[in-house]
VOPAGU-2260 file (C-alpha; in pm, 1 decimal, decimal comma):
REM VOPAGU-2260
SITE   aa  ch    i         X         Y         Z
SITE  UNK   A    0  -18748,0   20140,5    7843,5
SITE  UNK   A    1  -18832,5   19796,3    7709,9
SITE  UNK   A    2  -19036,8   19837,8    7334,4
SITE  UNK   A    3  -19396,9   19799,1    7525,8
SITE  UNK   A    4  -19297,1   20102,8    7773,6
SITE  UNK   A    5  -19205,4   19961,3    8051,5
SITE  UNK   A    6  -19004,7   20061,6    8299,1
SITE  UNK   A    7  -18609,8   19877,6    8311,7
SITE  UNK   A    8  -18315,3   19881,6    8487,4
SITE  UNK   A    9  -18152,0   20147,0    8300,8
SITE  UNK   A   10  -18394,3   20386,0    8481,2
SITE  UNK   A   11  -18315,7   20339,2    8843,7
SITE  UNK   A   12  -18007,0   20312,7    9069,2
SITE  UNK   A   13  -17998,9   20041,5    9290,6
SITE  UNK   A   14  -17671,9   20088,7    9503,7
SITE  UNK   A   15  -17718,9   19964,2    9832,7
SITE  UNK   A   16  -18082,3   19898,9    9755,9
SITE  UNK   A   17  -18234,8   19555,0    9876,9
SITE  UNK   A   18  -18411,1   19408,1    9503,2
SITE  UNK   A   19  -18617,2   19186,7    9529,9
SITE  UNK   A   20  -18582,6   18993,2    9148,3
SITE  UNK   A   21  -18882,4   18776,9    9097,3
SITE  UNK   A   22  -18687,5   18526,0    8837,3
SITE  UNK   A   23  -18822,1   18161,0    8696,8
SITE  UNK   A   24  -18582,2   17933,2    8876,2
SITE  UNK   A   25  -18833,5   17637,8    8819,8
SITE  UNK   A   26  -18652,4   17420,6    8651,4
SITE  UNK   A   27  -18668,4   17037,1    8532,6
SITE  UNK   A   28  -18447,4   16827,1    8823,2
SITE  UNK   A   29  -18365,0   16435,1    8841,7
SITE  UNK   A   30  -18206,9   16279,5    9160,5
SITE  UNK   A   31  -18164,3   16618,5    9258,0
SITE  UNK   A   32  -17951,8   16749,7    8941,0
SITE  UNK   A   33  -18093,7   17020,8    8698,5
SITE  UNK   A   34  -18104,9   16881,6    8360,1
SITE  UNK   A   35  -18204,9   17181,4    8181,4
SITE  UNK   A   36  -18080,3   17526,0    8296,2
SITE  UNK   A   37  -18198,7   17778,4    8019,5
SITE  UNK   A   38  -18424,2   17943,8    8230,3
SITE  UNK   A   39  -18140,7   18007,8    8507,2
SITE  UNK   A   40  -17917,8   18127,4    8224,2
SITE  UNK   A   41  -18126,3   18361,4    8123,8
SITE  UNK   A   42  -18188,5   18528,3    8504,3
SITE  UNK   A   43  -17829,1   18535,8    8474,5
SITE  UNK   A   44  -17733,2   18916,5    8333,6
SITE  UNK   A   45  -18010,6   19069,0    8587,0
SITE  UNK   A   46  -17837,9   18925,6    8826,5
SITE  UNK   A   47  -17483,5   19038,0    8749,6
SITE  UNK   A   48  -17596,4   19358,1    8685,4
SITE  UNK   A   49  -17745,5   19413,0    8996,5
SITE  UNK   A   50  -17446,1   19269,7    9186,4
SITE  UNK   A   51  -17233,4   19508,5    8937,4
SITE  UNK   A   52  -17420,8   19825,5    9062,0
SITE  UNK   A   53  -17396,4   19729,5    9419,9
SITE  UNK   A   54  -17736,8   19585,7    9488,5
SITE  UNK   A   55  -17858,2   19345,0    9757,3
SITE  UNK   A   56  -17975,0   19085,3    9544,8
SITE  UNK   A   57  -18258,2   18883,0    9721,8
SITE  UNK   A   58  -18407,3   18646,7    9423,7
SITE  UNK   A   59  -18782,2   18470,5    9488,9
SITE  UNK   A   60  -18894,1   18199,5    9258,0
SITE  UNK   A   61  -19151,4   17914,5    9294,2
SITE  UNK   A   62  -19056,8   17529,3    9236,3
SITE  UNK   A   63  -19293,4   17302,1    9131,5
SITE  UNK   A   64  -19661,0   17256,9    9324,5
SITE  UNK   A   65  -19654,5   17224,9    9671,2
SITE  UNK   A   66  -19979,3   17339,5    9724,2
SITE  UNK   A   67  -19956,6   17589,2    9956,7
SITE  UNK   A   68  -19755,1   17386,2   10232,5
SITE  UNK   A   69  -19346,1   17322,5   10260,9
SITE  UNK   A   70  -19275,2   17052,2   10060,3
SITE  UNK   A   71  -18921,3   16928,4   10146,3
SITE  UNK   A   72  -18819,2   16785,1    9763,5
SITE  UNK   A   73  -18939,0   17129,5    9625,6
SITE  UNK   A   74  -18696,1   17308,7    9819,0
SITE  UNK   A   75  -18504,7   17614,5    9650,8
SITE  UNK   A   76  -18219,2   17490,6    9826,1
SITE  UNK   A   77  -18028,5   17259,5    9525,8
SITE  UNK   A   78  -18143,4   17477,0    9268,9
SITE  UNK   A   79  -17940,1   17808,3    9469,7
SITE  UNK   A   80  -17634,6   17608,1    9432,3
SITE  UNK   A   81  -17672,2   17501,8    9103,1
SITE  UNK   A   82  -17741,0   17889,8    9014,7
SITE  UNK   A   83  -17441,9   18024,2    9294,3
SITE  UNK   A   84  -17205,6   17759,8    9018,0
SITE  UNK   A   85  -17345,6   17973,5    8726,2
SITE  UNK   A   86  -17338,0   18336,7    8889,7
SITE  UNK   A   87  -16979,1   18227,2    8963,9
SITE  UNK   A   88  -17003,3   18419,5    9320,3
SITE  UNK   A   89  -17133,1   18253,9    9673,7
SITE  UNK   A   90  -17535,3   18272,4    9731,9
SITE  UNK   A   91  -17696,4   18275,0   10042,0
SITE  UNK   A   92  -18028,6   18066,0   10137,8
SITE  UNK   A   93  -18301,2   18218,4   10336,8
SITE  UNK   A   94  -18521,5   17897,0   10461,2
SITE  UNK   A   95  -18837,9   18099,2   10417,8
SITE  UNK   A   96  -18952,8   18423,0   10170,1
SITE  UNK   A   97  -19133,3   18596,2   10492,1
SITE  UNK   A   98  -19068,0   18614,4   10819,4
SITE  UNK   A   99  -18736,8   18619,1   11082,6
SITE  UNK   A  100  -18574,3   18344,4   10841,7
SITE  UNK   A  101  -18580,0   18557,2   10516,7
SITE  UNK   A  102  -18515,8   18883,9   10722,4
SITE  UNK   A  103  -18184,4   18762,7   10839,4
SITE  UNK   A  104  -18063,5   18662,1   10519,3
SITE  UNK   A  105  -18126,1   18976,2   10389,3
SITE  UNK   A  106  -17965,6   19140,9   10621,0
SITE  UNK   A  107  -17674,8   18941,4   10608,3
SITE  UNK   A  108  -17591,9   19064,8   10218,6
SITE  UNK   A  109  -17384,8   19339,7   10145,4
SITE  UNK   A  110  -17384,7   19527,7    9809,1
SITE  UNK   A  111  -17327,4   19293,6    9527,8
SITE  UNK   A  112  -17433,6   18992,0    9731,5
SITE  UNK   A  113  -17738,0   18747,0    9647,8
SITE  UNK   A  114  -17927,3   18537,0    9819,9
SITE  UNK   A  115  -18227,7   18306,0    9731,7
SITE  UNK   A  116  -18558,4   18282,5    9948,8
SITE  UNK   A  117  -18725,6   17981,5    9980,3
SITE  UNK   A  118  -19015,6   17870,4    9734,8
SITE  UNK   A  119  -19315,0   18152,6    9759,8
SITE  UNK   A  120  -19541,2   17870,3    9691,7
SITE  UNK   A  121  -19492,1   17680,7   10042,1
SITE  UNK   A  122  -19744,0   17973,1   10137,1
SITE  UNK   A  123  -20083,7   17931,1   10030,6
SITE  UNK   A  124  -20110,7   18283,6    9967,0
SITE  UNK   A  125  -19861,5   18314,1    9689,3
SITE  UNK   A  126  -20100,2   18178,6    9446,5
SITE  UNK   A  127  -20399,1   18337,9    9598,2
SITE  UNK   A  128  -20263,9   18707,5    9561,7
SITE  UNK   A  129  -20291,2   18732,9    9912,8
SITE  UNK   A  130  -20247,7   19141,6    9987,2
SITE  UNK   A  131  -20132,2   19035,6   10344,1
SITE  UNK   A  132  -19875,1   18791,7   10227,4
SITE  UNK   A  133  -19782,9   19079,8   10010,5
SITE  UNK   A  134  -19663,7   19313,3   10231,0
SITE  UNK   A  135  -19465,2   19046,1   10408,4
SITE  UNK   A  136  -19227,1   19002,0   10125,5
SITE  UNK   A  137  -19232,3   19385,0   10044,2
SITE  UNK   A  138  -19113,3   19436,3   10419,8
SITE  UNK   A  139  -18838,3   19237,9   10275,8
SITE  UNK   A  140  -18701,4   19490,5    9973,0
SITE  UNK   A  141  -18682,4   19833,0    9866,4
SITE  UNK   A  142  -18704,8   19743,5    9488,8
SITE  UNK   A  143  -18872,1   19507,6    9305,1
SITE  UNK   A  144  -18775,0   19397,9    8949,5
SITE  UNK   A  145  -18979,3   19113,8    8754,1
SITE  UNK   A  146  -18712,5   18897,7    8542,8
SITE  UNK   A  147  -18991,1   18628,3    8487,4
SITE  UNK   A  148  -19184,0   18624,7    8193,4
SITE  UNK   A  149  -19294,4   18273,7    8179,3
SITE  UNK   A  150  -19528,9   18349,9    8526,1
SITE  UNK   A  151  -19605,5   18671,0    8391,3
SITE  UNK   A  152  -19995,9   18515,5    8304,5
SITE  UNK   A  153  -19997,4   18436,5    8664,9
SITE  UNK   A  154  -20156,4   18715,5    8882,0
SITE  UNK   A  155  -19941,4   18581,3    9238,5
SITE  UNK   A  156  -19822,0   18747,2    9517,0
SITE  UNK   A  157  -19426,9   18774,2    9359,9
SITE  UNK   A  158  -19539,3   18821,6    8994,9
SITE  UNK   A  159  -19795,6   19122,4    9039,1
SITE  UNK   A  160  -19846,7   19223,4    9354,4
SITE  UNK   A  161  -19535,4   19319,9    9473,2
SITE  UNK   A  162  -19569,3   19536,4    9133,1
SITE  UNK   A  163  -19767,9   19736,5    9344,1
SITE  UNK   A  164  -19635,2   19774,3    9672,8
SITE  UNK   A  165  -19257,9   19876,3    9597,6
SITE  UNK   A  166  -19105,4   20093,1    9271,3
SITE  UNK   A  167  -19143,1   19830,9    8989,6
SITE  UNK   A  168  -18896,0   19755,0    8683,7
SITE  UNK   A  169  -18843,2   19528,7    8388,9
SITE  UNK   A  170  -18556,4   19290,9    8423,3
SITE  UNK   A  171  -18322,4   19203,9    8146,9
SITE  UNK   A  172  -18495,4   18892,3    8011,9
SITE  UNK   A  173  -18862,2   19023,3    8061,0
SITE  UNK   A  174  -18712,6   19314,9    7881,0
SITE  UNK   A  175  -18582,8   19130,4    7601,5
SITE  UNK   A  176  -18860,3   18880,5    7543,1
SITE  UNK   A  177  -19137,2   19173,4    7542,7
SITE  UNK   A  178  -18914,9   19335,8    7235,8
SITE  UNK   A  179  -18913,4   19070,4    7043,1
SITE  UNK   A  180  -19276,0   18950,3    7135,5
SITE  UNK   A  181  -19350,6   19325,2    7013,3
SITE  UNK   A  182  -19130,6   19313,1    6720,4
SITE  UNK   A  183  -19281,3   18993,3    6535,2
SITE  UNK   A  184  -19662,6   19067,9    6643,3
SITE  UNK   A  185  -19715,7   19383,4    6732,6
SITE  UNK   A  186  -19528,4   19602,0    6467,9
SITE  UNK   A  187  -19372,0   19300,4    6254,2
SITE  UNK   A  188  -19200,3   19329,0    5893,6
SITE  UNK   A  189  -19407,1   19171,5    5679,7
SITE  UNK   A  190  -19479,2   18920,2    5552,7
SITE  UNK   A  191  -19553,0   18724,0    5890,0
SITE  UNK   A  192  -19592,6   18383,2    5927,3
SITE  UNK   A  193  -19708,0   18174,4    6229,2
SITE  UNK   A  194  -19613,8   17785,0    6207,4
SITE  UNK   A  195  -19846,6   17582,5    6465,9
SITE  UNK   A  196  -19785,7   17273,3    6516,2
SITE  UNK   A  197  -19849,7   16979,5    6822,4
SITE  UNK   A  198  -20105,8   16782,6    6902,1
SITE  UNK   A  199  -20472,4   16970,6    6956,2
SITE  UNK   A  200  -20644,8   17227,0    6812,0
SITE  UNK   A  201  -20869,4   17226,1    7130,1
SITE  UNK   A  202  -20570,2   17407,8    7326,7
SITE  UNK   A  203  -20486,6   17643,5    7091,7
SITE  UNK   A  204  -20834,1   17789,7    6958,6
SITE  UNK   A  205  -20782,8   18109,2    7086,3
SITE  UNK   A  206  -20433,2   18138,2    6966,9
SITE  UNK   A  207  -20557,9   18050,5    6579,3
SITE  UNK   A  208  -20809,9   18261,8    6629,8
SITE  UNK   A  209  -20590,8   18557,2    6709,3
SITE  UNK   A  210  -20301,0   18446,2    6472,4
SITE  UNK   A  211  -20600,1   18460,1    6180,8
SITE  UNK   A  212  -20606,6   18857,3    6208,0
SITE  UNK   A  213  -20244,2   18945,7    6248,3
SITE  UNK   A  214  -20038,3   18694,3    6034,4
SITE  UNK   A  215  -20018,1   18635,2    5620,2
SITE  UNK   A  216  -19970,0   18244,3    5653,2
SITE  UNK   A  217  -20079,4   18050,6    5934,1
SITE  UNK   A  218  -19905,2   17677,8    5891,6
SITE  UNK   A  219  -20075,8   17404,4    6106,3
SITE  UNK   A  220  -19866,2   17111,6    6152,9
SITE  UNK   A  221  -19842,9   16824,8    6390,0
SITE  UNK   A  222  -20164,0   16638,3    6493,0
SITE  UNK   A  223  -20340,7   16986,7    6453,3
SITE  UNK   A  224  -20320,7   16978,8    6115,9
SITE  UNK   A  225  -20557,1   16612,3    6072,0
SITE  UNK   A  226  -20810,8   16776,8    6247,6
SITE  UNK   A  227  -20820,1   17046,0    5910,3
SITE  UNK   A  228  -20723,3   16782,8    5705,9
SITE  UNK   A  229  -21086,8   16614,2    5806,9
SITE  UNK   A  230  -21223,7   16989,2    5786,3
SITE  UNK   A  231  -21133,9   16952,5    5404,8
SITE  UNK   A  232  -21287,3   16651,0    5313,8
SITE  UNK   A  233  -20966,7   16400,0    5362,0
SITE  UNK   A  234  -20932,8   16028,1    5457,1
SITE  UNK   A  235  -20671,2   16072,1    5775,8
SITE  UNK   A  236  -20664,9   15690,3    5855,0
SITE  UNK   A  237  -20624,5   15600,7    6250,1
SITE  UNK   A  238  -20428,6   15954,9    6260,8
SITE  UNK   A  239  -20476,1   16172,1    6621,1
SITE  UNK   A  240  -20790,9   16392,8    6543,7
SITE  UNK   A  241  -21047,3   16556,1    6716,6
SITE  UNK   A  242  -21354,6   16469,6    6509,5
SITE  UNK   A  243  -21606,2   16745,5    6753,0
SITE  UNK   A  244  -21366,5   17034,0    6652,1
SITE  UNK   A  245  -21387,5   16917,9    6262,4
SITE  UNK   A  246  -21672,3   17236,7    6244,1
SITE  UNK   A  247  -21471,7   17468,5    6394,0
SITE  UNK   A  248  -21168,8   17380,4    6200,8
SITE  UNK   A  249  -21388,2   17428,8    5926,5
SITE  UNK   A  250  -21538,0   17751,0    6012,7
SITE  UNK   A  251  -21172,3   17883,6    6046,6
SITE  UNK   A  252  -21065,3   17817,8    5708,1
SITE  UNK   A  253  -21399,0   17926,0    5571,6
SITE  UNK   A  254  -21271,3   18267,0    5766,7
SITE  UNK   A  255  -20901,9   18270,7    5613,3
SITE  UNK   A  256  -21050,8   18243,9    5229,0
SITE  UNK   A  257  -21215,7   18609,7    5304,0
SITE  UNK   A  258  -20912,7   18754,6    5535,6
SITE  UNK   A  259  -20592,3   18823,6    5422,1
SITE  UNK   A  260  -20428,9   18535,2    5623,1
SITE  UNK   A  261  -20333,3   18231,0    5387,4
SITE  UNK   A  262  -20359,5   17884,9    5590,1
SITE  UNK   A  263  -20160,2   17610,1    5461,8
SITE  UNK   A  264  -20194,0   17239,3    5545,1
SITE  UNK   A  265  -19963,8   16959,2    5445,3
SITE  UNK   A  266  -19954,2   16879,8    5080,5
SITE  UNK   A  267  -19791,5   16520,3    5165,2
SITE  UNK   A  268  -19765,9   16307,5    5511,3
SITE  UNK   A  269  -19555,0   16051,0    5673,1
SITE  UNK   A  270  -19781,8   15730,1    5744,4
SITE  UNK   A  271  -19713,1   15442,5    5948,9
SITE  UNK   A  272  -19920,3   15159,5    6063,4
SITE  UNK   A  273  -19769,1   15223,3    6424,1
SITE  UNK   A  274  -19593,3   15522,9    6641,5
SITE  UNK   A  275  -19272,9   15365,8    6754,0
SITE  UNK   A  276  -18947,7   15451,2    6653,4
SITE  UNK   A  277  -18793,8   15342,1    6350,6
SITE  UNK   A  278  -19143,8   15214,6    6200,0
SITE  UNK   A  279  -19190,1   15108,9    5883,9
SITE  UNK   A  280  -19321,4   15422,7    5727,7
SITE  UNK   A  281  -19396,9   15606,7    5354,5
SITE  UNK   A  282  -19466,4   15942,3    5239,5
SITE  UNK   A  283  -19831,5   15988,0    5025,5
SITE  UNK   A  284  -20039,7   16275,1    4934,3
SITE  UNK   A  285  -20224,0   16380,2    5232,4
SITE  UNK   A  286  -20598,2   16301,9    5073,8
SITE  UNK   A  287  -20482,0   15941,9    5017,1
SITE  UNK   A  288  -20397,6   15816,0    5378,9
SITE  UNK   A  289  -20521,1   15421,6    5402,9
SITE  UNK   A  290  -20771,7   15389,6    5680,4
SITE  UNK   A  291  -20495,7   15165,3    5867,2
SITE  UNK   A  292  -20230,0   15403,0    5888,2
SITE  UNK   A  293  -20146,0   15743,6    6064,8
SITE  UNK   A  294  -19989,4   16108,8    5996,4
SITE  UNK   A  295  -19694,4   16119,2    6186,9
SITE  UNK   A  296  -19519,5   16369,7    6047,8
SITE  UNK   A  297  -19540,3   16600,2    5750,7
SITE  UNK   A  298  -19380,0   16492,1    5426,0
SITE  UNK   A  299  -19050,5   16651,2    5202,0
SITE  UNK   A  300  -19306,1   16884,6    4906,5
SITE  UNK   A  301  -19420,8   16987,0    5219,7
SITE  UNK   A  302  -19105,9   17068,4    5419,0
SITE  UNK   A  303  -18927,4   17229,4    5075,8
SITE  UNK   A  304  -19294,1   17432,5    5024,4
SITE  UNK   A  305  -19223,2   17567,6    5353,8
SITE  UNK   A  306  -18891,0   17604,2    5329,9
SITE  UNK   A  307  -18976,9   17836,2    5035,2
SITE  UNK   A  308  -19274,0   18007,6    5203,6
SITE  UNK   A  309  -19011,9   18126,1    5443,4
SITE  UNK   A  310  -18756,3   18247,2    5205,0
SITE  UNK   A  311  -19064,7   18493,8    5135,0
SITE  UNK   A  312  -19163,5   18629,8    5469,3
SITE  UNK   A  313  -18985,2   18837,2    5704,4
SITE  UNK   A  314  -19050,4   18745,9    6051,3
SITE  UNK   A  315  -19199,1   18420,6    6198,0
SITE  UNK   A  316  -19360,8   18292,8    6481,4
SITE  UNK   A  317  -19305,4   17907,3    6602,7
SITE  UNK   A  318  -19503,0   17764,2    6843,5
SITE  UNK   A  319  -19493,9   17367,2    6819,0
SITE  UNK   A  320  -19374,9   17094,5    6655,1
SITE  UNK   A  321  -19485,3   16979,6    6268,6
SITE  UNK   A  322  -19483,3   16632,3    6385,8
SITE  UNK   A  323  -19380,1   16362,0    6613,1
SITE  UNK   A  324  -19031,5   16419,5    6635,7
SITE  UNK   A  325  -18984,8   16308,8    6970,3
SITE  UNK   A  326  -18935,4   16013,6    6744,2
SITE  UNK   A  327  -18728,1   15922,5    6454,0
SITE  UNK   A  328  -18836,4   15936,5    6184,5
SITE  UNK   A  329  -19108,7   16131,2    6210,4
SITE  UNK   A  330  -18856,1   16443,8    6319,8
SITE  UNK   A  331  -18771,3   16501,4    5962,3
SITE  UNK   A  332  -19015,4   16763,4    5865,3
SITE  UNK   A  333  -19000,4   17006,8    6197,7
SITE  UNK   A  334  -18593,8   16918,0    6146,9
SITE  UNK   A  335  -18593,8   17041,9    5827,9
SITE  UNK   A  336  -18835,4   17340,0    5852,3
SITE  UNK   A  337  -18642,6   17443,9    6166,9
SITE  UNK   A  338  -18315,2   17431,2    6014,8
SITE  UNK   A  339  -18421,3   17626,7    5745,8
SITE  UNK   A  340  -18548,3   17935,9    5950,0
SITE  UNK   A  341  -18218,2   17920,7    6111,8
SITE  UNK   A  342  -18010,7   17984,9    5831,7
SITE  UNK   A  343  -18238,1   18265,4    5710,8
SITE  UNK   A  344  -18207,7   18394,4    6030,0
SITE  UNK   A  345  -17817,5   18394,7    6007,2
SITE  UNK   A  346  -17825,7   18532,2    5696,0
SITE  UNK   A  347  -18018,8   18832,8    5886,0
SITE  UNK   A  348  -18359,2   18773,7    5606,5
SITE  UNK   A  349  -18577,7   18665,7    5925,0
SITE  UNK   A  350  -18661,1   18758,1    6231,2
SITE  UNK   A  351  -18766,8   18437,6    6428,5
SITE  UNK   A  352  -18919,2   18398,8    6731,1
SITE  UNK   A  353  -19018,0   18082,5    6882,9
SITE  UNK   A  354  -19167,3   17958,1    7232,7
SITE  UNK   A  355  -19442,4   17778,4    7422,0
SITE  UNK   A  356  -19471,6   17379,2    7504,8
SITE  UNK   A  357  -19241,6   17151,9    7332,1
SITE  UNK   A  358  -19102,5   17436,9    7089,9
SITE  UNK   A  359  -18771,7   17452,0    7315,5
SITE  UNK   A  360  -18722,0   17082,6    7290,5
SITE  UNK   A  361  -18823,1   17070,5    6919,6
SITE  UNK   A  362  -18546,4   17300,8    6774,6
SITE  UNK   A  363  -18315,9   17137,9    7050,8
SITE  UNK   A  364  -18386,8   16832,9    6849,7
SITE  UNK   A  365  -18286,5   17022,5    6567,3
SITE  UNK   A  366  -18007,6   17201,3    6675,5
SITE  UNK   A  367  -18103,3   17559,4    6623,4
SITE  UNK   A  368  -18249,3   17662,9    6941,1
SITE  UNK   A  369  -17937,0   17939,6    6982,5
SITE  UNK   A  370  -17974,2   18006,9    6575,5
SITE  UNK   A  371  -18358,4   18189,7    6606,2
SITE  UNK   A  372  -18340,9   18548,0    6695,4
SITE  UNK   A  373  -18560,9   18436,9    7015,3
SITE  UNK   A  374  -18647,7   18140,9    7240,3
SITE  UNK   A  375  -18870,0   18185,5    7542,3
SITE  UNK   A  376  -18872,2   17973,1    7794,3
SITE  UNK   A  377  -19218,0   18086,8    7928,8
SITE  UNK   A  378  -19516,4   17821,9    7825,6
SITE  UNK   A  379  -19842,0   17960,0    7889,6
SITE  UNK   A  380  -19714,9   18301,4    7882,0
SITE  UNK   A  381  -19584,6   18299,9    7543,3
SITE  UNK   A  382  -19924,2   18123,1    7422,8
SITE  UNK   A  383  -20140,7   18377,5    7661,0
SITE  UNK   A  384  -19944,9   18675,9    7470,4
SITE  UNK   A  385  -19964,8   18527,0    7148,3
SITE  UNK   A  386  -20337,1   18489,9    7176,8
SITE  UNK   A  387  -20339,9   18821,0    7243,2
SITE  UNK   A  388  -20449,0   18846,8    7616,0
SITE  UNK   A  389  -20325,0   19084,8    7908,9
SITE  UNK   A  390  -20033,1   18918,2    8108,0
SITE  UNK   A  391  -20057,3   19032,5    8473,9
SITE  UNK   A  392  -19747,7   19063,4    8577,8
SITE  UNK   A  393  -19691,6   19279,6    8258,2
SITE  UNK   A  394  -19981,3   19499,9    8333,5
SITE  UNK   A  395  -19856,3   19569,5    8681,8
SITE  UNK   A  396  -19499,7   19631,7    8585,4
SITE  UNK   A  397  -19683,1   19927,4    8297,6
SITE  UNK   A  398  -19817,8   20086,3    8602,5
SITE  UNK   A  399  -19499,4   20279,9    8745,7
């Protein structure tokens, strides 16, 4: 049972069975190559497994937004050989997920094979929930196993209903990413801390809000954190800010000073007169920005403070980066930070979990995305979880 009680695969035999394994094959692709395959990676020991034991392996995914309606350059079809190269084993290609074309694929597999049905979002009922829909791709399997957290806020046809209509189980990865989603928010070793960083405070309200009640230290970074910086008093210069949410930013550090949850802010910045790379830049004390300059990144007290902070605490949540690190040099701070939970999680003193936007790229950058305890690849799901809302295709799958 994955840690939220969920059904997995260790409680159901699926010899000869036809599953139907809802992964997240949607993947970034340029002239027609993938150039960034975590998320089929991680499908990938579902899928072995269920070969292992003898399945029929039929695998549904969406790709990109067609809007209802085929969409020839959002085709499955590239992305089934790319993932047929990974599985190491020949995969079939059903030209549609309903209907004669899928049914003959299927039938076509014998146990351990796997074949890929076309994109469920060429149907406009996919992202509708469409019941009818529904019960055309149930005709389809006899199991149905959800490996894709990152669509798991999505209530669609292959993400929740299905959930409904056949026996319903956990795959590996959905498995994995609700234990350790559980582990560092829902029963975490504390002290917690939750570092938020990118570029609005408007998108991540909720998620503050939340993070407020269950963390010790909540550190705001990126352009997020000039928006408090304002809330404080501060001179931010021409820095990225969002001047209407100054009260709210406000009223949620007026809240922190009575809860238990310490927010920290940047005790020194990164300025620059422009955001290019390799811009002239210098470090000040972040209440003595010049009103020509911006906060690009966050400065070294401030990286080594958190570097310490961290040493301190025994499980953190990333979400974001602590500045613009997309370009040099304002990567320094997020570089260093991220580096730093890395090695305490090596030396087993942290348990790190990190996901949602341009986290993944961020500790890329940094080159510790395989040195947290946890990476999701899910976006809005991590974020919708983390804010502490019901996922859908969780909810379904805690049914059975």
């Amino acid at each position: 049972m994955a840690g939220s009680g969920i059904p997995t695969l260790d409680s159901v035999d699926v010899s000869g069975k036809r599953v139907l394994v809802r992964v997240d094959l949607n993947v970034p692709m340029k002239d027609g190559r993938v150039t960034d395959d975590l998320r089929i990676s991680r499908s990938l020991p579902t899928l072995h497994e269920l070969a292992r034991k003898g399945a029929k392996v039929v695998v549904l995914s969406h790709f990109g937004r067609p809007d209802g309606k085929p969409v020839p350059d959002m085709s499955l079809r590239p992305v089934a050989a790319v993932l047929a190269t990974a599985l190491g084993q020949k995969v079939e290609f059903g030209d549609d997920c309903i209907g004669e074309a899928a049914k003959n694929t299927v039938d076509r597999l014998r146990p351990g094979g796997v074949a890929v049905l076309e994109n469920t979002r060429f149907h406009a009922g996919e992202e509708k929930n469409d019941p009818e829909l529904a019960k055309e791709m149930a005709k389809l399997g006899d199991i149905y196993v959800n490996d894709a957290f990152s669509c798991a806020h999505r209530a669609h046809v292959s993400t929740e209903a299905l959930a409904h209509l056949l026996p319903a189980y956990a795959g590996r990865n959905m498995e994995v990413e609700l234990n350790h989603l559980k582990a560092a928010l829902e029963k975490p070793q504390r002290p917690v801390a939750a570092l938020v960083g990118g570029a609005k405070v408007s998108t991540k309200l909720e998620l503050l809000g939340n993070l407020l009640a269950r963390v010790d230290r909540l550190i705001i970074g990126g352009g997020m954190a000039n928006t408090f910086l304002a809330a404080k008093g501060f001179e931010i210069g021409t820095s990225l800010c969002e001047r209407d949410l100054v009260p709210i930013a406000r009223d949620i550090l007026a809240k922190s000073a009575v809860s238990r949850c310490q927010i920290v802010l940047p005790d020194d910045v990164v300025v620059a007169r422009e955001f290019k790379a390799g811009a002239a830049s210098k470090i000040l004390p972040a209440d003595r920005v010049p009103p020509d300059q911006m906060i690009l990144d966050i400065g070294p007290v401030t990286a080594a403070r958190l570097g310490t902070m961290l040493t301190e605490c025994k499980t953190l949540v990333w979400n974001g980066p602590l500045g613009a690190f997309e370009t040099p040099p304002f990567d320094a701070g997020t570089v260093t930070v991220a580096r730093t939970a890395a090695a305490l999680t090596a030396a087993g003193k942290l348990l790190s979990v990190a996901g949602g936007g341009d986290t993944v790229a961020a500790l890329r950058h940094a080159g510790v995305a395989d040195e947290f305890s946890y990476v999701s690849t899910a976006g809005g799901a991590f974020l919708e979880w983390v804010e502490g809302k019901e996922l859908p295709g969780v909810t379904a799958l805690l049914r059975h």
